[in-house]
N, CA and C atoms as a LAMMPS dump frame, in Angstrom:
ITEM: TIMESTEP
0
ITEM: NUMBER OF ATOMS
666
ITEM: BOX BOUNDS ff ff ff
-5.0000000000000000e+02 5.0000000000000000e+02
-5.0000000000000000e+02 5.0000000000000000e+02
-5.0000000000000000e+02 5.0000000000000000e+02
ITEM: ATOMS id mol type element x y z
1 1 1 N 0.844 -1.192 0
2 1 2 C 0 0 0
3 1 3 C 0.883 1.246 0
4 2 1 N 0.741 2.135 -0.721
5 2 2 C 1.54 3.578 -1.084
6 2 3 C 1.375 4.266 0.521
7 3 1 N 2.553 4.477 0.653
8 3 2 C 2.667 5.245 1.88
9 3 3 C 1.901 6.465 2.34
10 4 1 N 1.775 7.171 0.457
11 4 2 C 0.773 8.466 0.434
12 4 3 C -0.226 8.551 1.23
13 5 1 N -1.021 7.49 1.085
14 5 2 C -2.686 6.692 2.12
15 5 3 C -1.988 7.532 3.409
16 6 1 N -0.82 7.69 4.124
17 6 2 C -0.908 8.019 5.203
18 6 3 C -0.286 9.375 5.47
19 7 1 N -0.011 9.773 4.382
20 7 2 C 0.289 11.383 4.304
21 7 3 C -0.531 12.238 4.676
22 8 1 N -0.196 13.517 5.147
23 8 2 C -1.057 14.628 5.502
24 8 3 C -2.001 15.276 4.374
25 9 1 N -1.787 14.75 3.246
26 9 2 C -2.851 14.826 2.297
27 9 3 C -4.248 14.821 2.595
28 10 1 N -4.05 13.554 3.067
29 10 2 C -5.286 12.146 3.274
30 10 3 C -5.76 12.522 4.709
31 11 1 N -4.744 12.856 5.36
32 11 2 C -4.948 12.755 6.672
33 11 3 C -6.236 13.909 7.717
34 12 1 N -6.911 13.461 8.005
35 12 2 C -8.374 14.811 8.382
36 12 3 C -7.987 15.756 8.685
37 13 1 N -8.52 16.626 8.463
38 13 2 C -8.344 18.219 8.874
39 13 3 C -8.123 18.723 10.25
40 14 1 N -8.845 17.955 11.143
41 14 2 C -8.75 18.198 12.073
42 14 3 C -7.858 17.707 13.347
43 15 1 N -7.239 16.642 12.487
44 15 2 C -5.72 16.17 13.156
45 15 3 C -4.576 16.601 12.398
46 16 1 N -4.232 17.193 11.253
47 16 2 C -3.28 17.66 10.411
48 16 3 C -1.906 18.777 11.124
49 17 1 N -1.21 18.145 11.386
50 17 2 C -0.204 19.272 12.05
51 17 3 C -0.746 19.387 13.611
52 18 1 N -1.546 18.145 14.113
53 18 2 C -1.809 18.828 15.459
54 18 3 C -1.259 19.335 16.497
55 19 1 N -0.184 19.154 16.769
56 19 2 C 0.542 19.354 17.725
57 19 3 C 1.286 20.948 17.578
58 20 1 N 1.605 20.955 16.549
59 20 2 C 2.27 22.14 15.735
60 20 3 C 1.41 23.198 16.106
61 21 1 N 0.149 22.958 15.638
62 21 2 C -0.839 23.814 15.93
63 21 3 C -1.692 24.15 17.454
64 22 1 N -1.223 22.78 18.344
65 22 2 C -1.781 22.709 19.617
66 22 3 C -0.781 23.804 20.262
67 23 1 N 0.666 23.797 19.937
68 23 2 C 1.342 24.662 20.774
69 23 3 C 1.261 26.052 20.309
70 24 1 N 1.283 26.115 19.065
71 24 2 C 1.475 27.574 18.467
72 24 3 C 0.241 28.396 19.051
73 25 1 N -0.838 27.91 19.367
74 25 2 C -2.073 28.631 19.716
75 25 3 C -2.033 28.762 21.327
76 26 1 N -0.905 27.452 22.009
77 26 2 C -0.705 27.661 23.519
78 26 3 C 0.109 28.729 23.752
79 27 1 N 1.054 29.336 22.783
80 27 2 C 2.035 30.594 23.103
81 27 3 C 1.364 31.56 22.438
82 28 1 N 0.076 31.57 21.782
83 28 2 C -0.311 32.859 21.134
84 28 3 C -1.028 32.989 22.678
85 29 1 N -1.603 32.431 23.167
86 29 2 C -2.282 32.903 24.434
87 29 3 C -1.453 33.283 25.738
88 30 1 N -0.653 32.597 25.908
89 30 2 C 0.801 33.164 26.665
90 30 3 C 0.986 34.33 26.352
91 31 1 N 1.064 34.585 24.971
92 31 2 C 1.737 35.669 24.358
93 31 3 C 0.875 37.352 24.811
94 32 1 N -0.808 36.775 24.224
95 32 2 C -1.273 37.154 24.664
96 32 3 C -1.792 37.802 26.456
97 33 1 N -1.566 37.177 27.06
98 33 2 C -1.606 37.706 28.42
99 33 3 C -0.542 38.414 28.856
100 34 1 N 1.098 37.715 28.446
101 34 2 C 2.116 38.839 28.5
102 34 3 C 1.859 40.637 27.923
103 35 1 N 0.654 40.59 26.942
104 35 2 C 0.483 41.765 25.756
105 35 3 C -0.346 42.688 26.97
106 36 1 N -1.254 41.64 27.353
107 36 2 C -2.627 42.685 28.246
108 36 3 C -1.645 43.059 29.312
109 37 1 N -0.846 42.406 30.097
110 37 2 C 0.132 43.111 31.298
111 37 3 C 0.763 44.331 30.789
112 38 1 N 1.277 43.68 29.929
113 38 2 C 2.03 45.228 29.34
114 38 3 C 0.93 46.498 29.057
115 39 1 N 0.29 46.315 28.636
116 39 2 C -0.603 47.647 28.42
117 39 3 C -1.187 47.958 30.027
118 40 1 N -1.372 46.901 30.646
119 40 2 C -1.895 47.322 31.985
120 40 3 C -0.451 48.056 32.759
121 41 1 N 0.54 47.857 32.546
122 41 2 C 1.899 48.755 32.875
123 41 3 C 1.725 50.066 32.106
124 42 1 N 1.829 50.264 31.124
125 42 2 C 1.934 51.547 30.191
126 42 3 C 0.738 52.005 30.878
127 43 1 N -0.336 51.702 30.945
128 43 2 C -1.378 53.014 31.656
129 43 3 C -1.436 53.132 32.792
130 44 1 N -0.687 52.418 33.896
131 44 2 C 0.027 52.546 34.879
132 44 3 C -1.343 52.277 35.888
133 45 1 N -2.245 50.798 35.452
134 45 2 C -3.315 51.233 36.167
135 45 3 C -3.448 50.151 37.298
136 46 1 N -3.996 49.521 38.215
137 46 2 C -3.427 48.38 39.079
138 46 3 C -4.161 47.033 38.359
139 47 1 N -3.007 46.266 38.486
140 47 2 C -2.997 45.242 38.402
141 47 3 C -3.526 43.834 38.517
142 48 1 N -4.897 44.245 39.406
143 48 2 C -5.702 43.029 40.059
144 48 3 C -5.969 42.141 38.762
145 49 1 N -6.318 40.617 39.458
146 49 2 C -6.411 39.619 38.611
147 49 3 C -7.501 39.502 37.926
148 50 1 N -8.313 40.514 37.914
149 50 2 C -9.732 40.789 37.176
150 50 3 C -9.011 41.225 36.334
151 51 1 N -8.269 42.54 36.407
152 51 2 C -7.756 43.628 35.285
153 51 3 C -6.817 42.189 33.816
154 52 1 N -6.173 41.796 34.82
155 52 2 C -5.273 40.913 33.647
156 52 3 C -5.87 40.048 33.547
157 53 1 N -6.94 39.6 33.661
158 53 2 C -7.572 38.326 33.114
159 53 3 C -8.227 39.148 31.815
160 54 1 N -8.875 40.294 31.898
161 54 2 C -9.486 41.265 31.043
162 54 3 C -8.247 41.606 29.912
163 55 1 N -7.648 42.016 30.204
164 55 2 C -6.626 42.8 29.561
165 55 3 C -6.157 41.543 28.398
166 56 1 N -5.729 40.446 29.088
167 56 2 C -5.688 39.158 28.495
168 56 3 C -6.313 38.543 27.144
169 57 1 N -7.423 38.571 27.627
170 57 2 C -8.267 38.332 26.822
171 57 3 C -8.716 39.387 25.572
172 58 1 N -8.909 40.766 25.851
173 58 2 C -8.608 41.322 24.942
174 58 3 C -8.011 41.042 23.724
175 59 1 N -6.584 41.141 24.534
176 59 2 C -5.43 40.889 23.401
177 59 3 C -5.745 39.563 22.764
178 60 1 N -6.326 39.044 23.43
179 60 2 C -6.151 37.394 22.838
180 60 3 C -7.504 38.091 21.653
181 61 1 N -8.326 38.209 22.23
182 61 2 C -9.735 38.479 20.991
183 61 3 C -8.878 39.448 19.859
184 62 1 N -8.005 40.442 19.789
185 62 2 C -7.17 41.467 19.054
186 62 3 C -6.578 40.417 17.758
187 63 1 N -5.457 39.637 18.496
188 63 2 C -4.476 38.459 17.921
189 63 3 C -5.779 37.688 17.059
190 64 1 N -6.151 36.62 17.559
191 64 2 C -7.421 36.149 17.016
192 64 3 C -8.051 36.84 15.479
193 65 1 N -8.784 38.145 15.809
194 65 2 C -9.347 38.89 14.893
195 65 3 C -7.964 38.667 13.602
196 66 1 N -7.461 39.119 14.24
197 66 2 C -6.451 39.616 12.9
198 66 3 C -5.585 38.383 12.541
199 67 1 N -5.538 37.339 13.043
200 67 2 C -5.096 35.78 12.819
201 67 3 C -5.814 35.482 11.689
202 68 1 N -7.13 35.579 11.946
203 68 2 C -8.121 35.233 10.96
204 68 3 C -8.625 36.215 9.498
205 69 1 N -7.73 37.632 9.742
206 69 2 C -7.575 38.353 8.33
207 69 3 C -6.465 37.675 7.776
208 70 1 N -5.595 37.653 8.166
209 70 2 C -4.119 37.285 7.487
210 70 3 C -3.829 35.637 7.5
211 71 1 N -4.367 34.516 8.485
212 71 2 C -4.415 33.387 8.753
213 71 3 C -2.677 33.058 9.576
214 72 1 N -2.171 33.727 9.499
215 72 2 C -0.849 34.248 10.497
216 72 3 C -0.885 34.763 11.881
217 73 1 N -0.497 34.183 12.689
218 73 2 C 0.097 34.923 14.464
219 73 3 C 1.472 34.868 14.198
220 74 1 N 2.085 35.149 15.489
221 74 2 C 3.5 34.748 15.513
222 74 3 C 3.997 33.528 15.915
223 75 1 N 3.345 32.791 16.571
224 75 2 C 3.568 31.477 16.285
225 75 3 C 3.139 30.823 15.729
226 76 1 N 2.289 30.661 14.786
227 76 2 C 1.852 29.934 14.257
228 76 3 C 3.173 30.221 12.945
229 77 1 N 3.743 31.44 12.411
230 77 2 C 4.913 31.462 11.607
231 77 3 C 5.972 30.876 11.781
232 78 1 N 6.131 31.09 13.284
233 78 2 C 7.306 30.249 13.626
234 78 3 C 7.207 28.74 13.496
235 79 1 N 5.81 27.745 13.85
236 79 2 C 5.853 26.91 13.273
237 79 3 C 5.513 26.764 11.967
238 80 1 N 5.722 27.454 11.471
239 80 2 C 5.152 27.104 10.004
240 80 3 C 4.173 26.606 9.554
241 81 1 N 2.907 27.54 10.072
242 81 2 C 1.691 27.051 9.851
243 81 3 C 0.794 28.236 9.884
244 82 1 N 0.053 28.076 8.705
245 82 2 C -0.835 29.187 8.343
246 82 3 C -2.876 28.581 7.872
247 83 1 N -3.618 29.575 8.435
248 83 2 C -4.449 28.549 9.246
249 83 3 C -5.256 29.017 7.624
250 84 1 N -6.202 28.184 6.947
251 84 2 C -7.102 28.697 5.71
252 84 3 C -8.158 28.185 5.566
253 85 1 N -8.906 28.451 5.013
254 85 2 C -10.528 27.804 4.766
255 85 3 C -10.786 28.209 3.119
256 86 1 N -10.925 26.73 2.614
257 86 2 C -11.111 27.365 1.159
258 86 3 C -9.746 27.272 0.283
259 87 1 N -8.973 27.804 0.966
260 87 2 C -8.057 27.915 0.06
261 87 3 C -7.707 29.806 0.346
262 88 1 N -8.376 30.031 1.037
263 88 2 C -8.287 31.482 1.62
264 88 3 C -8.094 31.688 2.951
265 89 1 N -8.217 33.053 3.352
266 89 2 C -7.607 32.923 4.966
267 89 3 C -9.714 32.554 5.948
268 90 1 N -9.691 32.521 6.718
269 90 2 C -10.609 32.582 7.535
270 90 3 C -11.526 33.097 6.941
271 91 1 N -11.026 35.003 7.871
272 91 2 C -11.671 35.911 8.126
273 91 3 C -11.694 36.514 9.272
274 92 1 N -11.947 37.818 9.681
275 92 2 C -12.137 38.191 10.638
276 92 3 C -13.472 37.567 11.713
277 93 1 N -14.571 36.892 11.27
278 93 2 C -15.544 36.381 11.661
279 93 3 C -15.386 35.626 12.343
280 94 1 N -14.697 34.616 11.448
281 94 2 C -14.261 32.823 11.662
282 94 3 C -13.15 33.05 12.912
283 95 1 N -12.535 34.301 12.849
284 95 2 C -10.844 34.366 13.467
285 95 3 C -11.746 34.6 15.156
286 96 1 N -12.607 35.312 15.226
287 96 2 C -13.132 35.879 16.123
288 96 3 C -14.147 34.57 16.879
289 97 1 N -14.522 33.461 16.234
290 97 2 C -15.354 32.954 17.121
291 97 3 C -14.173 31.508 17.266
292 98 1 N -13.218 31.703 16.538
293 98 2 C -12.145 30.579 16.898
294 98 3 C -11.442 31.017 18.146
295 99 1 N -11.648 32.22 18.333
296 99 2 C -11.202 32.692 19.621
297 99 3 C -11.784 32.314 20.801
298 100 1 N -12.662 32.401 21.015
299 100 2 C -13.645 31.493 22.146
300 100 3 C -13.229 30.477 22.02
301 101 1 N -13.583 29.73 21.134
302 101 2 C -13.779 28.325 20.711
303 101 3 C -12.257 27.411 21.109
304 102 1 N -11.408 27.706 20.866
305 102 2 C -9.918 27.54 21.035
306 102 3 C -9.581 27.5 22.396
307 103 1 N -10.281 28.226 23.477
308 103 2 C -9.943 28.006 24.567
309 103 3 C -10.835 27.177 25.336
310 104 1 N -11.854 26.418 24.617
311 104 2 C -12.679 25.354 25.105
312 104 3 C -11.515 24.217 24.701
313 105 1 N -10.835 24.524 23.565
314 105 2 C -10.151 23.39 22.337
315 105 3 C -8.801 23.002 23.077
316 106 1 N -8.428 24.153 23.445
317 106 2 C -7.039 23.751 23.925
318 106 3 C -7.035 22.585 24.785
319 107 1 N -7.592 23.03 26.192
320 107 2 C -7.346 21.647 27.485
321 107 3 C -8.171 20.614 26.946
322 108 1 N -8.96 19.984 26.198
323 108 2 C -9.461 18.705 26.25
324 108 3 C -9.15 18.462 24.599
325 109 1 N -8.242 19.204 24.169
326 109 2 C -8.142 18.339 22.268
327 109 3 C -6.87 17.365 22.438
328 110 1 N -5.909 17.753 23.371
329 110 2 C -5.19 16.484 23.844
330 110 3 C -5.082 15.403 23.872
331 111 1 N -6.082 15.12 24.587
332 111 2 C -7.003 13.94 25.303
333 111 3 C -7.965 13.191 23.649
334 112 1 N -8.583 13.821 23.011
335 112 2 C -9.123 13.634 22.158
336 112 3 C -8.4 13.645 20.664
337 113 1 N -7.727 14.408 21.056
338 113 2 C -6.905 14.235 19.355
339 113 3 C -7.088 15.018 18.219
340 114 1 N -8.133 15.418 18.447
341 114 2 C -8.949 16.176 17.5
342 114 3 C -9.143 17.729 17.72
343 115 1 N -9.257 18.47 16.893
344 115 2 C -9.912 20.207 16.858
345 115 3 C -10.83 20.019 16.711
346 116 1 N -11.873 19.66 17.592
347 116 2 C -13.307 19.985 17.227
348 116 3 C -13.843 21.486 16.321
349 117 1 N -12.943 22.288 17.199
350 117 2 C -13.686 23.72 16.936
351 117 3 C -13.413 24.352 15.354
352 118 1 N -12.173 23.907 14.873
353 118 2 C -11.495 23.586 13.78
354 118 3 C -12.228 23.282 12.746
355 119 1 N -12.903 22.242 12.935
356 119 2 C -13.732 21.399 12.422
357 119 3 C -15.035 21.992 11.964
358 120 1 N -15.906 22.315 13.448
359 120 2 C -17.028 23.209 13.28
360 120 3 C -16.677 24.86 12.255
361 121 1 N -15.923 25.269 12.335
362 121 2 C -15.869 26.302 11.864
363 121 3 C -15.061 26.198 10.582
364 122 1 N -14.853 24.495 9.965
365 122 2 C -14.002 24.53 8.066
366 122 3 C -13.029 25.234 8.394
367 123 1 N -12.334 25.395 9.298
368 123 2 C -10.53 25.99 9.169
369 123 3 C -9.639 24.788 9.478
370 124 1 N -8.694 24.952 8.353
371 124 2 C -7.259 23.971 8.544
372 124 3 C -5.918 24.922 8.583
373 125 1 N -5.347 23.833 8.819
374 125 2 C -4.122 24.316 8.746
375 125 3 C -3.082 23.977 7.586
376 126 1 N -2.09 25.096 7.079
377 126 2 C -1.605 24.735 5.797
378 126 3 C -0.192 24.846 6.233
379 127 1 N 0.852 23.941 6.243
380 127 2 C 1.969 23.665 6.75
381 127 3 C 3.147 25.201 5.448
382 128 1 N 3.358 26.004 5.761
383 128 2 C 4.095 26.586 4.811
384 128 3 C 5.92 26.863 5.378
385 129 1 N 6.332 25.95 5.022
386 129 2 C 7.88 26.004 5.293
387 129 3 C 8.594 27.011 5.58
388 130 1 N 9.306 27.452 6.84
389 130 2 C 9.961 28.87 6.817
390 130 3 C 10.894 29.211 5.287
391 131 1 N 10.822 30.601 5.483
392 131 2 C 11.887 31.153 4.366
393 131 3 C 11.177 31.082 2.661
394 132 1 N 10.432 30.717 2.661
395 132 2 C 9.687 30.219 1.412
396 132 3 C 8.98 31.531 1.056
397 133 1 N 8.773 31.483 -0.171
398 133 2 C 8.19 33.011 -0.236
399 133 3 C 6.778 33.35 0.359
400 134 1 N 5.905 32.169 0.536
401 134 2 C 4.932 32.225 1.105
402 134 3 C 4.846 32.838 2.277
403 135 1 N 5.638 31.977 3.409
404 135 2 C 5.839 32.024 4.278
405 135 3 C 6.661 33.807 4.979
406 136 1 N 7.192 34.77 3.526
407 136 2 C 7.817 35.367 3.892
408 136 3 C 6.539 36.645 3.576
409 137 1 N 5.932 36.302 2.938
410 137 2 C 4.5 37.194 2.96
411 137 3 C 4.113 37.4 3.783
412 138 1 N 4.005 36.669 5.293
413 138 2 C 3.351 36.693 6.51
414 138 3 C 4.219 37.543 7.48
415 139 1 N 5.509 37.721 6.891
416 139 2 C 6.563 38.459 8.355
417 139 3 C 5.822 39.777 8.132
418 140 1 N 4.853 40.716 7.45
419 140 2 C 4.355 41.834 8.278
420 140 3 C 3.58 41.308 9.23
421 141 1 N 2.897 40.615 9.151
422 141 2 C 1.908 40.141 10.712
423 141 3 C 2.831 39.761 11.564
424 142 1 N 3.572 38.515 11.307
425 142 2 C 4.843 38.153 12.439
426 142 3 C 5.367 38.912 13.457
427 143 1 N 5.83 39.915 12.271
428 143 2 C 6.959 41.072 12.94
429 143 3 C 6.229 42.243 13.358
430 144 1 N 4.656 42.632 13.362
431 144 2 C 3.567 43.072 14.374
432 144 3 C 4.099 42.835 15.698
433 145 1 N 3.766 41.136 15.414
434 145 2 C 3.553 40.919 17.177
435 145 3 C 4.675 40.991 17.929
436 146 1 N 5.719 40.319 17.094
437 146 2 C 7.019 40.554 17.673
438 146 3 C 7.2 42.046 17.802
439 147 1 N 7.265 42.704 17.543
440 147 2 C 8.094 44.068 18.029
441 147 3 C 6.518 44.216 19.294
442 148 1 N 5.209 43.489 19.215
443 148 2 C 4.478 44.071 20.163
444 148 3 C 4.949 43.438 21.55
445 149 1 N 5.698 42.271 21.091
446 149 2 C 6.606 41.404 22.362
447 149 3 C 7.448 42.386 23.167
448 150 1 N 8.325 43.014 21.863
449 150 2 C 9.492 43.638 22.391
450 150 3 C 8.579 45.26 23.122
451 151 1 N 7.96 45.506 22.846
452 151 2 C 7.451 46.838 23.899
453 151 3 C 7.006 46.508 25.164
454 152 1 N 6.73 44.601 24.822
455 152 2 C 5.543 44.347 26.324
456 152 3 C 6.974 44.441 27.094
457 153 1 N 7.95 43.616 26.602
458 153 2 C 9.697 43.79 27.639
459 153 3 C 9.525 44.87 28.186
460 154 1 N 9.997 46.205 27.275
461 154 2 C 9.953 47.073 27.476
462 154 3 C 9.467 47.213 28.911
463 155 1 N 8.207 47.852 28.546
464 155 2 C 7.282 47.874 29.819
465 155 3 C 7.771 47.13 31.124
466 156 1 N 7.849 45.786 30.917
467 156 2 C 7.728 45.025 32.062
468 156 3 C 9.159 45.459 32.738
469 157 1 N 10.683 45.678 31.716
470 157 2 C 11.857 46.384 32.894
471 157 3 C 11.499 47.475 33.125
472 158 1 N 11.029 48.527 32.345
473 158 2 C 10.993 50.674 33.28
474 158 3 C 9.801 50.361 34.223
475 159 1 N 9.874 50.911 34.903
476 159 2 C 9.224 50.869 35.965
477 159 3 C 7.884 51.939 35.674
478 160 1 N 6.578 51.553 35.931
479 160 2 C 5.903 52.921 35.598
480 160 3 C 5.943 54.152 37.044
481 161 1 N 5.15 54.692 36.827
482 161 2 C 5.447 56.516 37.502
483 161 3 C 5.29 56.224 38.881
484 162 1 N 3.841 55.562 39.335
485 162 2 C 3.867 55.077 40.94
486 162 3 C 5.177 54.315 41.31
487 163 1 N 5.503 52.939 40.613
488 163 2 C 6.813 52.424 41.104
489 163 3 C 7.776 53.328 41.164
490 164 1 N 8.057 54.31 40.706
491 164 2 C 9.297 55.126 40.182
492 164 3 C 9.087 56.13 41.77
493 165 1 N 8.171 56.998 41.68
494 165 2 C 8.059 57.575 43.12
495 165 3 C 7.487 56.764 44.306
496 166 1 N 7.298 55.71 44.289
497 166 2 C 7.085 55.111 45.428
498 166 3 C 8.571 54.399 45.989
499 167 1 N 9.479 54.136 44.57
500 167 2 C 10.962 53.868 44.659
501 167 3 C 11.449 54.648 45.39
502 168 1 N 11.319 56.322 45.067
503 168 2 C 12.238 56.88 45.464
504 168 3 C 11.853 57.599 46.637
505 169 1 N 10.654 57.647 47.323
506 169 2 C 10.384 57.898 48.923
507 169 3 C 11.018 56.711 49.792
508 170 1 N 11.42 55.87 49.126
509 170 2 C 12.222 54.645 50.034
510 170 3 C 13.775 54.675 50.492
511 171 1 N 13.761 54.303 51.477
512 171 2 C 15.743 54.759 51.762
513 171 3 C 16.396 54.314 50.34
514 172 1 N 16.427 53.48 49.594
515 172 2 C 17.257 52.839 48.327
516 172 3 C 16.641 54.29 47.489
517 173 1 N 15.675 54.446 47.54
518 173 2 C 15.537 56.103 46.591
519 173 3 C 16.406 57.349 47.179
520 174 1 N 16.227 57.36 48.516
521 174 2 C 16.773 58.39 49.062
522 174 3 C 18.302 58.757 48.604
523 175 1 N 19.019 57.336 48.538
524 175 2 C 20.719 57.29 48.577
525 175 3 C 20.521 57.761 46.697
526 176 1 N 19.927 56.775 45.904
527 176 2 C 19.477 57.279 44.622
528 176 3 C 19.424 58.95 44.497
529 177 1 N 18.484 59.751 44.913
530 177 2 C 18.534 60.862 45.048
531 177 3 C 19.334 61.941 46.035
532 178 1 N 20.568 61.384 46.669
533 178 2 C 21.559 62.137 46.852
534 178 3 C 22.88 61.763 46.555
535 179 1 N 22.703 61.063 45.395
536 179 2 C 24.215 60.623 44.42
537 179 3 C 24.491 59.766 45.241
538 180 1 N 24.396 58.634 46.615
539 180 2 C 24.9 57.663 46.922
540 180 3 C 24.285 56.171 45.819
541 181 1 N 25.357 55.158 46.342
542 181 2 C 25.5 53.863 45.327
543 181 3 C 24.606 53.295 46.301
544 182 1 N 23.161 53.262 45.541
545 182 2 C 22.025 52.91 45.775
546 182 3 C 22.045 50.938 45.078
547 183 1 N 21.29 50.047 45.555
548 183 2 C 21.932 48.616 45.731
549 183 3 C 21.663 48.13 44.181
550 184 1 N 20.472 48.698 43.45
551 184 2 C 20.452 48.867 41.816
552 184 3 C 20.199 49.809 41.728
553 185 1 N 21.829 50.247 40.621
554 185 2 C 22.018 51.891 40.125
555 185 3 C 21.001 51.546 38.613
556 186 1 N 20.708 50.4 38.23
557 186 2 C 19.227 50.21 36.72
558 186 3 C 18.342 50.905 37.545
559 187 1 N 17.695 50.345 38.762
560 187 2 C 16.425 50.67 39.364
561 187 3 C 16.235 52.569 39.593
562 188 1 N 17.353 52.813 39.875
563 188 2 C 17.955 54.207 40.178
564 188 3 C 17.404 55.311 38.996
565 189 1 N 18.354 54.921 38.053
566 189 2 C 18.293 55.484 36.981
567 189 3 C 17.274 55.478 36.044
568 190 1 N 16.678 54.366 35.873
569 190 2 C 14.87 54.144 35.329
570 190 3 C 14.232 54.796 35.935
571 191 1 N 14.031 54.623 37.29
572 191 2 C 13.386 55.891 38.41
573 191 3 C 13.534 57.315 38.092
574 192 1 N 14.439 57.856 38.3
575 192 2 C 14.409 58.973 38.29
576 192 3 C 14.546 59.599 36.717
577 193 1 N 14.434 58.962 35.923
578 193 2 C 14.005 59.428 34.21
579 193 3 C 12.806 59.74 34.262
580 194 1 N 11.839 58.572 34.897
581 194 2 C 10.49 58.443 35.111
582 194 3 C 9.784 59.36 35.795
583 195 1 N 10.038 59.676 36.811
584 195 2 C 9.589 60.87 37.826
585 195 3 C 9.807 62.363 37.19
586 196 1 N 11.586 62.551 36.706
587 196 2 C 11.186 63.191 35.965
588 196 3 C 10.707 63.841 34.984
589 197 1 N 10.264 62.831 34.101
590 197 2 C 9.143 62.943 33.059
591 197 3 C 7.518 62.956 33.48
592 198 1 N 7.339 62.706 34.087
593 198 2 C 6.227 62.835 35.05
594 198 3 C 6.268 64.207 35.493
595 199 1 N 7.009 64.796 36.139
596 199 2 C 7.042 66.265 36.826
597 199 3 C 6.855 66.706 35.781
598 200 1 N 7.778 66.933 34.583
599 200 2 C 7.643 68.151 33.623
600 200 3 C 6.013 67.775 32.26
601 201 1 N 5.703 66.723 32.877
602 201 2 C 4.468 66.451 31.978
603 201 3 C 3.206 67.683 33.353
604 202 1 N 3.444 67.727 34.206
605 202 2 C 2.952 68.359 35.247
606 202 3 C 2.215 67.621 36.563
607 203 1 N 2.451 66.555 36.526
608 203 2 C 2.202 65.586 37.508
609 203 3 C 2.574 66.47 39.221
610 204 1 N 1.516 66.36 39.594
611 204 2 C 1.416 67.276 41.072
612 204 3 C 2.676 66.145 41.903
613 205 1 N 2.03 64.97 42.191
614 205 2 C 2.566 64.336 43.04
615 205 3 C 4.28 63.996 42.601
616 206 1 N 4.63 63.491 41.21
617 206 2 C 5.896 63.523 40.44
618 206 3 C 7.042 64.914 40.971
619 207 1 N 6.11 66.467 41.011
620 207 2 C 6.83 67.459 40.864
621 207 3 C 7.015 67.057 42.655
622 208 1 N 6.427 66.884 43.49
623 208 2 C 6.224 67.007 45.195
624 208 3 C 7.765 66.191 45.313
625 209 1 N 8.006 64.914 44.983
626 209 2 C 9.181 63.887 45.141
627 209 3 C 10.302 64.909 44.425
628 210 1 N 10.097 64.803 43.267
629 210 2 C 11.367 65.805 42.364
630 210 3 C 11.938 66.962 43.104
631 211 1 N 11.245 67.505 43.452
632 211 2 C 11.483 68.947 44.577
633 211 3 C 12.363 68.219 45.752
634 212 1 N 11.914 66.978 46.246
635 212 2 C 12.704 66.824 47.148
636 212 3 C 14.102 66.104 46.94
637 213 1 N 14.486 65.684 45.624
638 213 2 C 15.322 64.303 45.491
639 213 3 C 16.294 65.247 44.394
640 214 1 N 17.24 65.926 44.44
641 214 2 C 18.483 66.769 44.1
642 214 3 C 19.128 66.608 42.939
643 215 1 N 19.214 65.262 42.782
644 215 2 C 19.044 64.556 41.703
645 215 3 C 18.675 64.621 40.48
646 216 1 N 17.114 64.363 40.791
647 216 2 C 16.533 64.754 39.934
648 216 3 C 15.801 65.966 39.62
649 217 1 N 15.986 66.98 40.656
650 217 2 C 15.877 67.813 40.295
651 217 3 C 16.415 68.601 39.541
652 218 1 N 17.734 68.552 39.382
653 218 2 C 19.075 68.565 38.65
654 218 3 C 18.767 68.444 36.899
655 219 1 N 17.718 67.526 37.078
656 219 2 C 17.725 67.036 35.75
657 219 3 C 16.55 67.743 35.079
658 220 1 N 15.818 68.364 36.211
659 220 2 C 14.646 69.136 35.356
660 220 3 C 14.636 70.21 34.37
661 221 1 N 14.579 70.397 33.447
662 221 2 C 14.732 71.129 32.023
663 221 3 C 15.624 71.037 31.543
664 222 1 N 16.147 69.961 31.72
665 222 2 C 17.756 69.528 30.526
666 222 3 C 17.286 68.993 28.875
């Protein structure tokens, strides 16, 4: 019997590349919750596990939507797999209710073997080899998320404006703000950039610390 019979040709849609595809969609959601923290840093707003479960999900519904215009995330490029229906991408529709659906799919398709949700909604997956020109069509979506990786970093080392003056009302701020070798001169120096960008944006409480810390006061209108 021709080996073909057991090629991914032949092989159902809804087991095709599974694994490939089981993980790439487990780090788009990783990815995703790293994305909602970060924005919950940049607006500097607190953190409770409501906020990042929200924030999370967002991003995940964001990724999703636009997975399903382009049939590309960033991992799913990295494995080399681009998701289509038809012979075309999704859609924003299809991308959007695979989003729900995917997180019913993830913990029990394991166990089962199968993408149900995959299934219900006619999307496969199309194996496209890195470096291939196909495959190189997709690095504007790719390189989206990635550089949206590299801002969530970002975020997650500077400290936002509360950490930054709540840093520096602390003895390790204090030595910080009178030129002593404070125990991290990073923490130091992120701090007091921060505060004072905060003061000269006109931040009441930013200018109250700045006034007191020599430092950075030093640094105001440079």
């Amino acid at each position: 019997m021709s080996d073909a019979l057991f090629s991914s040709e032949f092989e159902p849609a809804d087991t095709r590349y599974f694994w490939r595809l089981w993980f790439a969609d487990l780090l788009d959601v990783a990815t995703s919750a790293l994305l909602g923290w970060a924005v919950l840093r940049a607006m500097d707003v607190d953190r409770t596990p409501r906020a990042l479960v929200e924030a999370g999900i967002v991003m995940w519904l964001l990724m999703s939507v636009a997975g399903g215009l382009s049939g590309w995330t960033l991992w799913r490029g990295v494995m080399g797999l681009r998701l289509e229906t038809d012979g075309g991408t999704p859609g924003p529709a299809r991308g959007l209710a695979r989003a729900f659906l995917a997180l019913v799919d993830l913990p029990i398709s394991p166990f089962l073997q199968r993408r149900y949700a995959d299934r219900f909604l006619k999307i496969q997956p199309e194996s496209v080899p890195p470096l291939t020109k196909k495959w190189q069509r997709g690095l504007g979506w790719q390189g989206f998320w990635l550089l949206m990786v590299f801002a969530s970093v970002w975020f997650m080392v500077m400290p936002t404006k509360r950490e930054a003056l709540t840093y520096l009302k602390k003895l390790d701020g204090w030595r910080c703000c009178h030129g002593r070798t404070p125990p991290s001169p990073f923490k130091c120096s992120t701090s007091l950039s921060r505060a004072v960008s905060a003061a000269e944006d006109g931040d009441a409480q930013a200018q109250a610390v700045v006034a007191d810390c020599p430092v950075a006061s030093a640094r105001m209108g440079r």
